[in-house]
C-alpha positions in Angstrom: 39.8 -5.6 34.0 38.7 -8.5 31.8 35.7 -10.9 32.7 36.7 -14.6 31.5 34.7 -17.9 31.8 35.4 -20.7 33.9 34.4 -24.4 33.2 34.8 -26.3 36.2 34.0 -30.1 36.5 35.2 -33.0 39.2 37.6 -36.0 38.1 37.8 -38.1 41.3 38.7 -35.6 44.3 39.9 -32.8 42.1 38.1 -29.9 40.6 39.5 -29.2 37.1 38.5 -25.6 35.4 39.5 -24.0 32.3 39.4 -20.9 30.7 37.8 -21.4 27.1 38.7 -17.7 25.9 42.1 -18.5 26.6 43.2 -21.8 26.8 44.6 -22.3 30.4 43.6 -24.9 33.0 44.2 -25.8 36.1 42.8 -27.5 39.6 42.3 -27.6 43.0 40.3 -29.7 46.0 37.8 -26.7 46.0 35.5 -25.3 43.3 37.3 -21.7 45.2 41.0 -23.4 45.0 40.6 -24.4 41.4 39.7 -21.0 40.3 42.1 -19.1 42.2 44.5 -21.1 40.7 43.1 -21.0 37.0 43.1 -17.1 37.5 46.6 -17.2 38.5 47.6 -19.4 35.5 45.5 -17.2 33.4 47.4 -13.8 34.5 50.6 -15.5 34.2 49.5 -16.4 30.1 48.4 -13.1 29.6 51.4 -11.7 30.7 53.3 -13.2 27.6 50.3 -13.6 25.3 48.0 -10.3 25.5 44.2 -11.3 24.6 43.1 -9.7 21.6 39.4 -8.4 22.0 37.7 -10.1 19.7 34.0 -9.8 21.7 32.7 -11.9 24.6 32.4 -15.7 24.5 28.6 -17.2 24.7 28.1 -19.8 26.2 25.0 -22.0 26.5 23.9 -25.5 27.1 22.4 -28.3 24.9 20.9 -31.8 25.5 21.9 -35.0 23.9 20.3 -38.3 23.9 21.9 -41.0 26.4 23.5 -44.1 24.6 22.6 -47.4 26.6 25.8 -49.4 26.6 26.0 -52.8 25.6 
């Protein structure tokens, strides 16, 4: 078993996630939906392209300052 990240964010009335580790992507109407079907994609990749451990992924967040439009 292998523990991958998901990045999931809404475009209109889609949930879009992606697998950073990896490379695959996918969607769904549900947060649930999208990830089942990013897991799915995900298998499917690793089927042809085996992940080399190489260490797990960090991930973290960071703040930027807004730019007022003109």
């Amino acid at each position: 078993m292998i523990t991958l990240t998901a990045v999931i964010r809404k475009e209109e009335d889609m949930y879009i996630a992606e697998c950073p580790e990896v490379g695959t992507a996918s969607q769904g109407k549900t947060i649930e939906e999208a990830t089942k079907n990013l897991k799915e994609a995900t298998e499917l990749y690793l089927e042809e392209f085996p992940l080399e451990r190489k260490g797990r992924s960090i991930i973290t967040t960071f703040e930027v300052t807004e730019v007022a439009e003109t």
